[in-house]
LUMLUM-828666 format. One record per residue (C-alpha): residue in one letter; x negated, y, z. Coordinates in steps of 0.02 Angstrom, whole numbers, plus 50000, padded with zeros to 5 digits. Layout:
# LUMLUM-828666
AXYZ/...
END
This chain:
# LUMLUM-828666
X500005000050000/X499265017049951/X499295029650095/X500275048250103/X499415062750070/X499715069350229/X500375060750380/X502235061950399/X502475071150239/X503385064250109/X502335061649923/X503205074549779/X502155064649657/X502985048149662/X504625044349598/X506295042449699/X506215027049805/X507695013749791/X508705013349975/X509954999550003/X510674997950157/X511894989050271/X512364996750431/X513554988350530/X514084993850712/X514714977550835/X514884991450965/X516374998051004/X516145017250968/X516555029950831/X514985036450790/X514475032450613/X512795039250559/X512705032050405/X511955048750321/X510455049550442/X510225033650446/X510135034550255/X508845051350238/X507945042250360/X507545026450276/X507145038850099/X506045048450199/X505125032450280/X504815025350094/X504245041450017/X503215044450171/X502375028550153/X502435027149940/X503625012049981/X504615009449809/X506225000849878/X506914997450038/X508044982550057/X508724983450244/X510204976150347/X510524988250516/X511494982250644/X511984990650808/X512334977950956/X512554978051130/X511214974751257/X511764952251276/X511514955051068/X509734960251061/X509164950451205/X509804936351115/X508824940450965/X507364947551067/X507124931251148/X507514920250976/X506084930050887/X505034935950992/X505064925151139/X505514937551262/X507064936451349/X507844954851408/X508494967151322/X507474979151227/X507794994351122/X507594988050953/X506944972750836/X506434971550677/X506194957450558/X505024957950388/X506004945550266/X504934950650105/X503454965350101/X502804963749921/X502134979049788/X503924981749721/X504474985649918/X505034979950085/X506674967950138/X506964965850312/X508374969350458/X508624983150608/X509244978650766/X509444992750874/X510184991851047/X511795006251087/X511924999851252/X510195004151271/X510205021451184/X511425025351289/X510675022351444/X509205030451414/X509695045051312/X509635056551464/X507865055551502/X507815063151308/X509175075751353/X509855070751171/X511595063951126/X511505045951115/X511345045450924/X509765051750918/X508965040151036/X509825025950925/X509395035650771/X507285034450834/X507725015850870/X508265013050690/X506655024350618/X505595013350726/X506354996450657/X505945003550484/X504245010150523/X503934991250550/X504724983950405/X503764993750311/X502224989650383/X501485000150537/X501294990950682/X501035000050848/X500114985050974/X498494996450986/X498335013751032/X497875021550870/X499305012550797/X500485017850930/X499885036050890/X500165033350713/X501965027650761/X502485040850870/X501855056050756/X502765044250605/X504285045350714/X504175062250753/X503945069250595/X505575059750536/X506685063950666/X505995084650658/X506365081850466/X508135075750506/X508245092350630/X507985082550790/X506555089550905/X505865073550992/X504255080351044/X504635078051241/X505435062451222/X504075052751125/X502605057751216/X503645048251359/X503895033151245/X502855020051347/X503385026251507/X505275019151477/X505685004351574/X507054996751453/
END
């Protein structure tokens, strides 16, 4: 994969990425950020010179992703969000979101953001990882945060407070 220009700015000189998305809520709740959700993942691939994103989203309860979070990744408790790579390959990235609104909205207030954002970082996170960062070392965690950052400021969220406290969240 060839890197961005600049870090966190989306490339003018590549052509419009493909975005296909599912987003399904199993939450009771009326929010529907489908839009965000959407500039998100286009900002994500141009970002990173992905050239199509194939992703299933789902929003769960907290019993939902600990289920999954223990299936995949051995760990059984809830957690904020899981993602799963089904195909990374030069023509782009396939993969699913799972991102906790149970979880969002418990720790929204340490943000002081409406729950929506915090789920809308979740789901940027998720597809930070499909599309290949990581964030298990430091440098890579860095890399992830300021990646976050810079999509959620380009969506008009200000998360600066909130994601320098990432690690410190006991989920």
């Amino acid at each position: 994969m060839e890197e961005s220009n600049t870090l966190g700015k989306p490339r003018p000189d590549i052509m419009s990425p493909s975005i296909e998305l599912e987003l399904e809520y199993h939450v009771a709740t009326n929010t529907r950020d489908f839009d965000r959700i959407n500039r998100a993942a286009l900002w994500v691939a141009q970002t990173l010179n992905i050239k199509k994103i194939i992703a299933s989203i789902a929003i769960v309860d907290d019993a939902a992703i600990q289920k999954v979070n223990s299936q995949h990744l051995g760990h059984d408790w809830p957690t904020d969000v899981v993602s799963l790579v089904f195909e990374s390959a030069a023509e782009g990235v396939e993969g699913e979101v799972i991102a906790s609104w149970e979880t969002a909205a418990r720790l929204s207030y340490l943000a002081n953001w409406p729950v929506e954002d915090e789920l809308l970082l979740y789901v940027i996170h998720g597809l930070l990882h499909i599309c290949g960062l990581d964030d298990r070392q430091p440098s890579e965690q860095r890399i992830m945060r300021e990646m976050e950052q810079a999509c959620l400021h380009s969506l008009g969220v200000d998360a600066s407070d909130h994601l320098a406290k990432w690690n410190d969240i006991t989920y």
